[in-house]
C-alpha positions, 0 to 999 in steps of 0.5 A, a space after each residue: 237672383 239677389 240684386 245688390 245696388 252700390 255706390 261709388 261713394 261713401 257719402 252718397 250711400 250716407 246720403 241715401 240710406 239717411 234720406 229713406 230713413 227720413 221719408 219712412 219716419 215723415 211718412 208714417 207721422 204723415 200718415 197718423 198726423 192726417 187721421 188726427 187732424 181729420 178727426 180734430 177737423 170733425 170735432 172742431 166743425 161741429 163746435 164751430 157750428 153748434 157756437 154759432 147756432 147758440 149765437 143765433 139763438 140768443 140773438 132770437 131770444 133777445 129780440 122775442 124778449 124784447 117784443 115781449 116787454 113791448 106786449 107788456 106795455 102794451 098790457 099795461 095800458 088800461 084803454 085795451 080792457 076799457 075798450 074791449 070790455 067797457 061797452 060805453 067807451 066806443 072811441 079807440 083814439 088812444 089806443 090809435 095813439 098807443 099803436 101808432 107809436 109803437 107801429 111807428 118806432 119798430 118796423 119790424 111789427 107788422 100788426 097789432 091787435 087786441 081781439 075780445 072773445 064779445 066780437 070787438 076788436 081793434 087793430 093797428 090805427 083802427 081802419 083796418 077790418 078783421 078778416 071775418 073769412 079767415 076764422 081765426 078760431 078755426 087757427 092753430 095758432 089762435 086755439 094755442 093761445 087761447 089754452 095759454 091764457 096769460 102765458 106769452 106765445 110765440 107761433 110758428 111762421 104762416 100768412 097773416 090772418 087778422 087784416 083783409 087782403 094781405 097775405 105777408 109771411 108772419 110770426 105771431 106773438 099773443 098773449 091772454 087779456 083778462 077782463 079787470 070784472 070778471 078776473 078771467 081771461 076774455 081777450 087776446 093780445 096779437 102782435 104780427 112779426 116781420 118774418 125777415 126779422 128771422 131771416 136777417 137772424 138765422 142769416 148773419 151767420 155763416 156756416 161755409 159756402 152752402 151752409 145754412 140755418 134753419 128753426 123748429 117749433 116745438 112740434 117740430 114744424 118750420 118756423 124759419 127754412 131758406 128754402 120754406 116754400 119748396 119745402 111746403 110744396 114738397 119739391 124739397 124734402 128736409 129733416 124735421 121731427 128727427 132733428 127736433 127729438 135728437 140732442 146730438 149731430 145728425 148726418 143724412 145724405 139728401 136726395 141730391 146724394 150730398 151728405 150733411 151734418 145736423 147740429 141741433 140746439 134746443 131753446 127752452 125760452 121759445 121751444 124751437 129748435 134752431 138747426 146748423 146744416 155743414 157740407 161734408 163737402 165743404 169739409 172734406 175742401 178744407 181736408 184736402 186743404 190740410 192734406 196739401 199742407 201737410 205733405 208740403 210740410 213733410 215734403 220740406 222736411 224731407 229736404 232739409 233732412 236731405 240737406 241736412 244728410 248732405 252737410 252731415 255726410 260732407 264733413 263725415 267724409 271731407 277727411 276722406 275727400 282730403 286724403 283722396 284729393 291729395 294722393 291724387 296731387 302725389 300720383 301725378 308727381 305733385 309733391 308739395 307738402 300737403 297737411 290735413 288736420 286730424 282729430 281723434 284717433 279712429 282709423 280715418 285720423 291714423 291714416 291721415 296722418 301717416 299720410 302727413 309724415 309721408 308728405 312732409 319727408 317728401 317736402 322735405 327731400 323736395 326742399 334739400 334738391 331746391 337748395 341744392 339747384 339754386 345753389 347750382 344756378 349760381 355756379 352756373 352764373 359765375 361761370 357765364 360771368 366766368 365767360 365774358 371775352 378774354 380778348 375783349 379785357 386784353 383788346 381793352 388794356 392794349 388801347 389803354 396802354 396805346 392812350 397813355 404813350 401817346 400822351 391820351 391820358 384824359 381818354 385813358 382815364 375814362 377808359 379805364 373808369 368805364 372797364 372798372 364799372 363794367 366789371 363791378 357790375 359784371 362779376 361784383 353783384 352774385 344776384 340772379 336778377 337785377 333791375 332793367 336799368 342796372 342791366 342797361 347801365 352794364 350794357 352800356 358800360 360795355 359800348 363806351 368802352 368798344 365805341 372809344 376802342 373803335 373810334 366812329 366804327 360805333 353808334 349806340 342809342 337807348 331808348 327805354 321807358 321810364 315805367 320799365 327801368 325798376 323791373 326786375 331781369 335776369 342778369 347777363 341778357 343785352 350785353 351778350 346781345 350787344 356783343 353778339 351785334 357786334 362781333 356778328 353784325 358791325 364787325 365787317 360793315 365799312 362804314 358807322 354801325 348802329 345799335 339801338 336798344 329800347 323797351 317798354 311795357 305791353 300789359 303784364 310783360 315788358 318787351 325790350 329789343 337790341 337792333 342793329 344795321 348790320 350784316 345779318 344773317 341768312 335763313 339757314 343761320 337763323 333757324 339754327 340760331 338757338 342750337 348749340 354751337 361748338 366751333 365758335 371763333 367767338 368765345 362769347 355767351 350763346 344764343 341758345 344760353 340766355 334763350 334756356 335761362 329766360 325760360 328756366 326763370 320765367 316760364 316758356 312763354 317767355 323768352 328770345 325771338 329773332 328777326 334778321 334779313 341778310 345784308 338789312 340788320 337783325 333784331 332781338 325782342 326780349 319778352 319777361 313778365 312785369 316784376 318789380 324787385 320788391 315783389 320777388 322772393 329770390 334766393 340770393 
């Protein structure tokens, strides 16, 4: 049965098959660059070690060339072969003297000796005995240095053996003293190092936690070991004449199933072998160290890579997105004009554009049909302009002409100054939206006329902030309310009616509202307020007329609210958003 995975993107399969191809790569480097550095870390290990078991030894060497030059003085001085071979000199004071010094200067010198094969001797000030029951000729160390004669040797570690009832660990310098009479070698100098001396060298390095260092005679015998006395008792077993013959690294597993590594380094000045233990352990710590690292390594490759794949894989594929966002806008209806940017000529860049010249014919028809309904709400303003009451400018003239023949001419001429600004402003200015003070000053054109029509029939009283005056409304609202109030609400009152206009801003939107005191209107009238009448008596704009312009213009969260008691007074409340006129772009 074939199995087929399948993405809905295309960017997600990018992302997908470039992140495998990522992991494969980083894995086998992972895996070839681990095999590399294990061995490398091997290598380097043993370099390490063998380094500073070369520093151990020359730190070795120059301490035992040092000693060796204080053996030469002491050599140097006539009293040892006057004293040991001269028998009238007795008296070992300045040899006293000579030891005393040296003893004192260096304590690291434990013993100094000068021993003759006639039986005399003399060591450190002179009171301390030889140790007759040590039989020092039965000693490995002393035959050895009695066969080198004048050669310097140097003994592996053991108990010190020249002073009585002291049994300190020791490594023991000695050389042959000649008799100046005879011109053979009848004497031996001795001189007892503090075994601490190379403890405090083999110490100062350090090779790991459980490293450690150790020295060979050339028989292959311990001269120095950690671990010397369980060594000797035979609790503990270490390697020892294999180490002393190899030249190479050694690897051995002890008795504890710990494998170690043996680095071996020969000294030609002493004979001993100084020996560097490593834990494969320790380095197999420092392996999975350098494991961890690694995969953290790859690991952050992978996710750069992965980011990589995912920045690669999103400009592949924003055309695409582009292209896709877009239609989607052009299905649901939305046809403004979407342009998106090509480049080159594959078949992504051909679409695309054939897409743009689509979208740009759509914006184009979209444009012509803008044009042709702004230019249809116009006409539609000049008719509203159109409608404003006949009998109200023949209602008007009449009392201008009743004004003149009763010799009014003061109150005739005001009046028709007031119906010449009423109507400038009412049909002289084509624009769709004039400030709140235009339309309150249009508004109250129109109540001068009818309050001196009417004599004291008509109160009116504006009161609007001052934040709101340079708003930007659609022309044609509070006079058709005024008139409305009017005609509706004062016309039958019997005595004085009032209107009262005011505003102010709430937030984002302005809030105006036309009260009156009049007749009001009952719950049936009110609900059907904003329906289209036809059998009207009067010829004056509609409710439901400023009601469809406010929210063709503004939106439908804005608009006309009513609130009337029958025989109380209605009032209008007018909701627009706060515009300024500077910051409308209206087709004029």
């Amino acid at each position: 049965m074939r199995i087929e995975v399948r993405f809905k993107s295309i960017r997600t399969n990018m992302i997908i098959y470039f992140s495998l191809l990522v992991l494969l790569t980083v894995t086998v480097f992972l895996f070839f660059s681990i095999r590399f550095t294990k061995s490398n870390l091997m290598d380097n290990s043993e370099k390490n070690s063998r380094q500073l078991i070369e520093q151990v030894n020359f730190n070795i060497e120059n301490y035992i060339d040092y000693m060796e030059n204080i053996s030469q003085v002491i050599m140097n001085n006539r009293d040892i072969t006057g004293y040991l071979f001269d028998d009238k000199k007795d008296s070992g004071e300045d040899l006293k003297e000579a030891f005393q010094t040296i003893l004192h200067a260096r304590t690291d010198i434990y013993n100094i000796a000068v021993l003759g094969n006639n039986g005399r001797y003399f060591i450190n000030s002179g009171n301390d005995s030889l140790n007759i029951r040590a039989r020092l000729k039965d000693k490995e160390w002393y035959q050895d240095a009695k066969m080198a004669e004048s050669k310097i040797l140097i003994s592996s570690s053991h108990v010190q053996n020249l002073v009585k009832n002291d049994y300190k660990w020791v490594v023991t310098l000695s050389r042959g003293i000649p008799n100046p009479a005879t011109g053979r070698v009848e004497g031996l100098l001795v001189i007892d190092l503090n075994y601490d001396v190379i403890n405090d060298l083999c110490e100062s390095i350090s090779l790991g936690n459980k490293g450690y260092v150790y020295i060979l005679d050339g028989k292959g015998e311990i001269v120095y070991h950690p671990q010397q006395q369980l060594i000797l008792s035979g609790v503990k077993k270490e390697l020892l004449k294999e180490v002393s013959a190899s030249k190479t690294s050694l690897t051995h597993t002890d008795e504890n199933g710990e494998n170690k590594i043996y680095t071996p380094f020969h000294s030609k000045k002493t004979g001993w072998t100084i020996v560097g233990v490593n834990y494969t352990s320790e380095l197999a710590g420092n392996e999975f160290t350098m494991k961890t690292m690694y995969t953290g390594a790859a690991f952050i490759l992978i996710l750069l890579a992965s980011l990589f794949a995912v920045l690669l894989s999103a400009k592949i594929t924003r055309p695409i997105k582009q292209l896709q966002a877009a239609m989607k806008q052009v299905q649901v209806g939305k046809f403004q004009p979407v342009s998106i940017e090509t480049a080159g000529d594959d078949e992504i860049s051909s679409l695309t554009r054939s897409f743009n010249s689509m979208t740009e014919r759509i914006d184009e028809l979209m444009k012509k049909n803008s044009k042709e309904q702004a230019e249809k709400r116009k006409s539609e303003l000049k008719a509203l302009q159109s409608q404003i009451n006949p009998h109200f400018l023949y209602n008007t003239l009449d009392s201008i002409i009743w004004l003149i023949e009763t010799e009014d001419s003061e109150q005739a001429i005001k009046m028709t100054s007031v119906l010449a600004r009423f109507f400038r402003q009412a049909i002289g200015n084509s624009n769709i939206y004039v400030t709140v003070w235009q339309e309150l000053e249009y508004t109250r054109n129109y109540l001068l006329i009818q309050q001196m029509r009417y004599k004291d029939k008509v109160a009116f009283d504006i009161r609007v902030d001052k934040e709101v005056m340079e708003c930007a409304i659609v022309k044609l609202v509070l006079q058709p309310l005024v008139e409305n109030a009017l005609y509706h609400g004062l016309k039958y009152k019997t005595e004085q009616g009032n209107i009262l206009i005011c505003g102010h801003r709430q937030g984002e939107t302005v809030v105006l509202k036309v009260m009156d005191d009049g007749a009001g209107m009952t719950k049936e009238a009110l609900n059907t307020i904003f329906q289209k009448k036809t059998d009207q008596k009067h010829n004056g704009v509609g409710m439901k007329n400023i009601q469809d312009r406010l929210n063709m213009y503004y939106g439908p969260g804005y608009g006309l609210s009513v609130d009337s008691k029958e025989g109380e007074g209605t009032t209008v409340t007018i909701t627009i958003p706060y515009r300024l006129m500077e910051d409308l772009n209206e087709e004029t």
